[in-house]
C-alpha positions as CSV (number, residue, x, y, z in Angstrom):
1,X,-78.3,27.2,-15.7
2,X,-80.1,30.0,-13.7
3,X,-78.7,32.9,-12.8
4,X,-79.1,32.0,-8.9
5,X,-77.9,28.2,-9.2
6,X,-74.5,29.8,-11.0
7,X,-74.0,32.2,-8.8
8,X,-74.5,29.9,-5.7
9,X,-71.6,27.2,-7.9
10,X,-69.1,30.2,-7.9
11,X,-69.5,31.1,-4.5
12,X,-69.4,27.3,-3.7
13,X,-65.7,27.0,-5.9
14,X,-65.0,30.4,-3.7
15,X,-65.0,28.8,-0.1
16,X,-63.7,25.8,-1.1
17,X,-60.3,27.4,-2.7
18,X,-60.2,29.5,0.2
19,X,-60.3,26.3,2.4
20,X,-57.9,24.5,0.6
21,X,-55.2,26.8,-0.9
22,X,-52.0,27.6,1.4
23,X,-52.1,31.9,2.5
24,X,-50.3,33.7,0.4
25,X,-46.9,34.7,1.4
26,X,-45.4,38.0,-0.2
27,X,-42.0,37.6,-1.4
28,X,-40.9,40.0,1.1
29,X,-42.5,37.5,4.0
30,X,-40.5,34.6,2.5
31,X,-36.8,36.3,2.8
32,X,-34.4,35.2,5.4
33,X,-33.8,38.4,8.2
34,X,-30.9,37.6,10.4
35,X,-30.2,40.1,13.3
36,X,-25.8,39.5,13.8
37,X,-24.1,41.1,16.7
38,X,-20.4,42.0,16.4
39,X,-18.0,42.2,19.3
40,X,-16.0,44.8,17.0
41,X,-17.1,48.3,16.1
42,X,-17.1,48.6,12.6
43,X,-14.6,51.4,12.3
44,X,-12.1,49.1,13.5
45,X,-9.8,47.9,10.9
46,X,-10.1,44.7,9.4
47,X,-12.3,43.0,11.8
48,X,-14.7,45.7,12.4
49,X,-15.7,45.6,8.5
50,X,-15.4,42.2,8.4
51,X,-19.0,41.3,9.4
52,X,-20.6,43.7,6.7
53,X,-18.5,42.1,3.8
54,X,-19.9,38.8,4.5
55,X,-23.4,39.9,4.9
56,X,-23.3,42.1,1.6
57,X,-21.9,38.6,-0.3
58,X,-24.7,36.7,1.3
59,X,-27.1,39.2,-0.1
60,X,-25.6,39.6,-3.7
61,X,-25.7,36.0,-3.9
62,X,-28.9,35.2,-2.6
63,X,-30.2,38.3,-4.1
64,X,-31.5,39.8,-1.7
65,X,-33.4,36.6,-0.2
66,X,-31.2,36.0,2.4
67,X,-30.0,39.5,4.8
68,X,-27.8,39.6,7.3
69,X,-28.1,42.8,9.6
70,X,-25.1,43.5,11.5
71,X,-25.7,45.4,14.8
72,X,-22.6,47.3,16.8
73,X,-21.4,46.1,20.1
74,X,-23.7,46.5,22.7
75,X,-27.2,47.1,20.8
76,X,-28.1,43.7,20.8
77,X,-26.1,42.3,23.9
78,X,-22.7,43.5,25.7
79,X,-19.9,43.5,23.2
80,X,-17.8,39.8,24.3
81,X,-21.3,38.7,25.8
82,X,-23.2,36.6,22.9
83,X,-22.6,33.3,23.3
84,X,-25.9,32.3,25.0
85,X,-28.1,34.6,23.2
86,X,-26.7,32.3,20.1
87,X,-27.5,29.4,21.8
88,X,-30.9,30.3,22.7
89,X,-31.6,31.8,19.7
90,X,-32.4,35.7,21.0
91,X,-30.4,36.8,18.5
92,X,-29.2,34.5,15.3
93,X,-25.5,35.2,14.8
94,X,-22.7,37.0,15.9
95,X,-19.5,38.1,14.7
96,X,-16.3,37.6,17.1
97,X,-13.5,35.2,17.8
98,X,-13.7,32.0,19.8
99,X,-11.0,33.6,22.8
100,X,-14.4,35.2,23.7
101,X,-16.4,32.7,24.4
102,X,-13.7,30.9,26.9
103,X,-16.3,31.8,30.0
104,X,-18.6,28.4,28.7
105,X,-15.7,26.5,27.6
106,X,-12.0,28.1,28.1
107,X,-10.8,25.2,25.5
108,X,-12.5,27.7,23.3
109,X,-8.8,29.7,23.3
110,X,-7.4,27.2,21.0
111,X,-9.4,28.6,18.1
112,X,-8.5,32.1,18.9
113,X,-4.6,31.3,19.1
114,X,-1.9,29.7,20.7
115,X,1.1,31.0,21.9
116,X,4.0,30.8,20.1
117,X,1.9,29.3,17.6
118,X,1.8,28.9,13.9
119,X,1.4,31.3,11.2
120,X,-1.3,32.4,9.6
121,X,-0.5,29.9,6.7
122,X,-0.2,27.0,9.4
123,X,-2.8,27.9,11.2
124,X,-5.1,27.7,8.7
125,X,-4.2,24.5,7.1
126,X,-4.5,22.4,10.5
127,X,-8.0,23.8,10.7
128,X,-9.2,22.9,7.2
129,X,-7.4,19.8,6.7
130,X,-6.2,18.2,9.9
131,X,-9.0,18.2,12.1
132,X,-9.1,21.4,14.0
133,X,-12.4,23.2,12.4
134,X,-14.3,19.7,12.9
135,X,-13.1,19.4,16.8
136,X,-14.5,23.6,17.4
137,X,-18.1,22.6,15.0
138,X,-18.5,19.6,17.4
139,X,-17.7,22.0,20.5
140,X,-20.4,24.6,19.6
141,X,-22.6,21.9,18.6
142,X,-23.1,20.9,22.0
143,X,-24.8,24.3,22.8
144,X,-26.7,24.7,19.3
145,X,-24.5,26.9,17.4
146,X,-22.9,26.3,14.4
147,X,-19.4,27.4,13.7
148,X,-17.7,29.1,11.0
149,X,-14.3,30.1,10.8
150,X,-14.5,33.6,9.2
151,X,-11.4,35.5,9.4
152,X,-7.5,35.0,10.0
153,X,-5.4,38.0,11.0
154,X,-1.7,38.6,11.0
155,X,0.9,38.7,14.1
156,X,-0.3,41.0,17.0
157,X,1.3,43.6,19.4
158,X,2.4,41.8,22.2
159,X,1.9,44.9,24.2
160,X,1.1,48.7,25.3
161,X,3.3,49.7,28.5
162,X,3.9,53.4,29.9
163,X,7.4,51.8,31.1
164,X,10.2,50.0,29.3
165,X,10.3,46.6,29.7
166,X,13.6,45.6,31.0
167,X,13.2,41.7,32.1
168,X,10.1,39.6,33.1
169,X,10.6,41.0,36.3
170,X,9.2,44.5,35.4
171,X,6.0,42.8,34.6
172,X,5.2,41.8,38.2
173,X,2.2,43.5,39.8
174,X,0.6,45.2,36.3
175,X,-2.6,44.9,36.0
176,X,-2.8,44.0,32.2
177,X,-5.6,43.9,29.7
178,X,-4.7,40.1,28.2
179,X,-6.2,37.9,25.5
180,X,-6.8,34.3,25.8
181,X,-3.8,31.5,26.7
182,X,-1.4,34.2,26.8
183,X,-3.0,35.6,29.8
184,X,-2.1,32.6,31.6
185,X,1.0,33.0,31.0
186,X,1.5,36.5,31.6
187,X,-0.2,35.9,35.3
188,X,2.8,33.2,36.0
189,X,4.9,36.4,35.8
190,X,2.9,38.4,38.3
191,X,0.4,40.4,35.9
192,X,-3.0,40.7,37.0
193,X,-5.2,40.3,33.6
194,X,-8.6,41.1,32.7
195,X,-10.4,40.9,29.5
196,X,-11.6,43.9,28.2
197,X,-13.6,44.9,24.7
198,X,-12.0,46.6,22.5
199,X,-14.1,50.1,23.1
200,X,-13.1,49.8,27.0
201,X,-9.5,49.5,27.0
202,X,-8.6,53.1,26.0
203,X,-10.4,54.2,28.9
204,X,-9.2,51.9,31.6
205,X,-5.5,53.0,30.6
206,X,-6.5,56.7,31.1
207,X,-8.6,56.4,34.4
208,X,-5.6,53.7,35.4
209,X,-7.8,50.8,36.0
210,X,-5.0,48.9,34.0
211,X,-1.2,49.9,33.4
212,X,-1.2,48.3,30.2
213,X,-2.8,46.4,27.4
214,X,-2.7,44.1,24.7
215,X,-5.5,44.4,21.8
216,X,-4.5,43.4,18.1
217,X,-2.3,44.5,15.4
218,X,-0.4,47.6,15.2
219,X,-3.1,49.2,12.5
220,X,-6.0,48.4,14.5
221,X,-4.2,49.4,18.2
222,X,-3.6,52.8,16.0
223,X,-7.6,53.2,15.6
224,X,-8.1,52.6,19.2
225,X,-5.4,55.3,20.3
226,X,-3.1,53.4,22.7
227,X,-0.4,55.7,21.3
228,X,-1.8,58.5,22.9
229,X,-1.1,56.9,26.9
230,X,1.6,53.8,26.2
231,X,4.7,54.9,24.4
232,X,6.2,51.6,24.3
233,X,5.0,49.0,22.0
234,X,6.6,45.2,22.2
235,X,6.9,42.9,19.5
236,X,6.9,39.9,18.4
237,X,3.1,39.5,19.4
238,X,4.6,35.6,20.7
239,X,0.6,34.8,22.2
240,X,-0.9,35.6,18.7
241,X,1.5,34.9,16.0
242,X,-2.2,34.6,13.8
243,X,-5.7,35.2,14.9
244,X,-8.6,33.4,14.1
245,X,-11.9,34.9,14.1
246,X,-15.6,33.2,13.8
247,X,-19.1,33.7,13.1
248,X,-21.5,31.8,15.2
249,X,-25.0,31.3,14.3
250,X,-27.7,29.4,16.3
251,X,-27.6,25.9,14.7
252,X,-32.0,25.9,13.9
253,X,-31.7,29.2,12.1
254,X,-29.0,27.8,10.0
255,X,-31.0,24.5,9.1
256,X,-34.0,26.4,8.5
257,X,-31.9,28.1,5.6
258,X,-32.6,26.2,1.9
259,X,-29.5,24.5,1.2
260,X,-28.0,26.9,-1.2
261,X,-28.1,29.8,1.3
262,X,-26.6,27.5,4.1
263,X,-23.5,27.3,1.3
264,X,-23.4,31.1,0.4
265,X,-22.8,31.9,4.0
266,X,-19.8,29.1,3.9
267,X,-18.0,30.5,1.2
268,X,-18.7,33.8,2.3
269,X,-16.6,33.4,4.9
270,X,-14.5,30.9,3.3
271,X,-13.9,34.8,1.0
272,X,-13.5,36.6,4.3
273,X,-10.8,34.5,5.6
274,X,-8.4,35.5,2.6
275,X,-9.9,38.9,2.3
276,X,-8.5,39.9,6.0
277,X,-5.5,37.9,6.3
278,X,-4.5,40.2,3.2
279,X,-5.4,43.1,4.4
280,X,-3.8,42.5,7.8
281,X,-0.1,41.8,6.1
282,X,-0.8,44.7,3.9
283,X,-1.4,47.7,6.1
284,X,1.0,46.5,9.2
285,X,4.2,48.8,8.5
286,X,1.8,52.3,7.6
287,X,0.3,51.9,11.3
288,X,3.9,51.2,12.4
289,X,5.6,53.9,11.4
290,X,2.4,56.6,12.0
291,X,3.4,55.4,16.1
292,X,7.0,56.0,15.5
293,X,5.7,60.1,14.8
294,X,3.9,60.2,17.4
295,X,6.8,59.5,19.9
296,X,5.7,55.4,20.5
297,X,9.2,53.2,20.6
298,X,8.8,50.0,19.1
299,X,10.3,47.3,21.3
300,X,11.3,43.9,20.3
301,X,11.7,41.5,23.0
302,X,15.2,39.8,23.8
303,X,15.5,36.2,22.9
304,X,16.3,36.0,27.1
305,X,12.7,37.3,27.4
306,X,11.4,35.0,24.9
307,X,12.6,32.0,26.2
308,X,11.2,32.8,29.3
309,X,8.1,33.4,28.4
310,X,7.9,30.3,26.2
311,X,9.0,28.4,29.3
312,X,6.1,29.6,31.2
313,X,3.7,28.9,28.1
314,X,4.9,24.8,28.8
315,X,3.7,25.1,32.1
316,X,0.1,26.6,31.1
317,X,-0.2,23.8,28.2
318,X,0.9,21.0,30.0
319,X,-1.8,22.6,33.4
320,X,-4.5,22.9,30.7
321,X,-4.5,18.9,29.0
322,X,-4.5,17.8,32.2
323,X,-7.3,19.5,33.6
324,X,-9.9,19.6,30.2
325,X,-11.0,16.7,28.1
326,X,-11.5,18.9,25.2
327,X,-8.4,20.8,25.1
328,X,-6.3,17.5,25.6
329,X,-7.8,16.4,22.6
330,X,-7.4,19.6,20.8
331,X,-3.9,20.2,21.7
332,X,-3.6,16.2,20.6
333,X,-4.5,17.2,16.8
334,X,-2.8,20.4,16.9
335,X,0.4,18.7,17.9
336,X,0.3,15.9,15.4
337,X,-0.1,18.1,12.6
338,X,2.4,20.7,13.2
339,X,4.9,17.4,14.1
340,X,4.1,16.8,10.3
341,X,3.8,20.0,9.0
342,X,7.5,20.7,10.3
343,X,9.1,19.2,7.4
344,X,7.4,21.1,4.5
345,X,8.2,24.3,7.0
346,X,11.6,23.8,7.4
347,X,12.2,23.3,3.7
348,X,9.6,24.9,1.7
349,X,10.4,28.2,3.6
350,X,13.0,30.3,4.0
351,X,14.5,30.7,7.6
């Protein structure tokens, strides 16, 4: 063959490869880059870390394919305020709890906590194996997110107050930072409530926009600094006996993942959920005690007070299945479940 006629057969091979060959896509181009916002700063115990440990297991499994970039309240979107940039997709996840996302759905609480609800242990189990977690993924599938549950946390302060507490009637006129279904309750004893982010509620209590607060458990209250302003601290926390948290990603990001990485980032989380709820028990009585020095007294309510307040927690319930389809139907399963549960509680445990 001539030297032309070859050269013209390369350059022929050439354009056709070129024509037909998929680009090339660097390895780098094919990895998975989630940006995640968190409603909690990261400093905060427990649930401020508790993004980046699921993130870094993503990425050791995945290695390094698949990385999920947590971002601090308010650099992506307002702290509580994710929800529709989930649904949209303007951002792909975000780390919070599902008491914060009761503006498109306040059946939503549910999977946050319930007043004088379960335990952690409880709690947990009804999710995973009596229909709970597949009542929330059908929730947030309505809006193109999928659902995780992420993280469980132990029993909560049931509040910050400059004043001792005497009776239900001191509570009348407060304006309150409150969480959830318990601040239904606490407005049927007079309190006004507002939900604030964690990062705002030490300086409403200063300035006086609220005369006390509510947030979390005693060790993450302590990084927050509600000692400092509120000297008495009331236990049991009776609206959150356990927390749930979530992740929430937008439901076509998620499908887009191959199969395996849609299962790391289960059992991720599936890790996280044990990972905080013992880390919550463990560190409770150190963040206790640190308020005792610091001149806080730590209240527990009377059984008077509690009975009251669990009185006016029938009224919210029985207000909230009447008027939603979706918590009447949550509260249905819940129901069932702990009707059942009751007999391995009252004898597998002790009193």
């Amino acid at each position: 063959m001539k030297l032309g006629t070859l050269l013209r057969t390369v350059a022929a091979a050439a354009i056709g490869i070129a024509i037909t060959a998929p680009a090339f896509v660097s390895d780098a181009e094919a990895r998975t880059r989630w940006k995640v916002h968190s409603a909690f700063g990261s400093k905060l115990f427990v649930i401020g870390p508790g993004i980046y440990n699921v993130s870094k297991a993503v990425e050791t499994m995945s290695e390094g394919d698949f990385v999920m970039k947590p971002f601090e309240p308010g650099a992506l979107v307002p702290g509580t305020k994710y929800y529709d940039a989930v649904s949209t997709g303007s951002i792909d996840a975000a780390w919070g709890t599902p008491g914060y996302d009761t503006h498109k759905n306040f059946a939503y609480a549910f999977y946050s906590a319930v007043p004088f609800g379960p335990r952690g242990g409880e709690y947990l189990a009804w999710m995973r194996h009596g229909g709970g977690q597949e009542i929330a993924e059908e929730m947030y599938a309505r809006d193109n997110i999928k659902y995780y549950l992420c993280n469980l946390i132990a029993p909560e302060s049931s509040g910050w107050f400059r004043k001792e507490i005497k009776s239900t009637a001191d509570l009348k006129g407060l304006k309150m930072r409150f969480f959830g279904l318990g601040a239904k309750v606490m407005e049927k004893f007079g309190v006004s409530t507002q939900l604030l982010a964690g990062g705002d509620i030490y300086p409403a209590l200063e300035l006086g926009t609220i005369d006390a607060t509510e947030f979390s458990m005693p060790a993450i209250d302590k990084d927050l600094g509600f000692y400092q302003i509120a000297k008495h601290n009331y236990f049991p926390g009776w609206h959150q006996q356990s927390t749930l948290g979530s992740l929430i990603a937008n439901m076509d990001k998620v499908k887009a993942l191959p199969e395996g990485q849609q299962e790391m980032l289960e059992q991720a989380c599936q890790a996280q959920v044990m990972r905080s709820f013992a880390e919550s028990e463990g560190f409770q009585h150190q963040a206790m005690a640190f308020h005792q020095t610091k001149g806080v007294t730590i209240h527990r309510w009377s059984q008077d007070i509690l009975d009251e307040l669990e009185a006016k927690w029938q009224e919210v319930i029985a207000a909230e299945i009447a008027d939603s389809a979706d918590a009447k139907k949550i509260w249905a399963s819940y129901s069932e479940f702990r009707e059942g549960y009751a007999i391995w509680k009252d004898h597998g445990y002790l009193k």
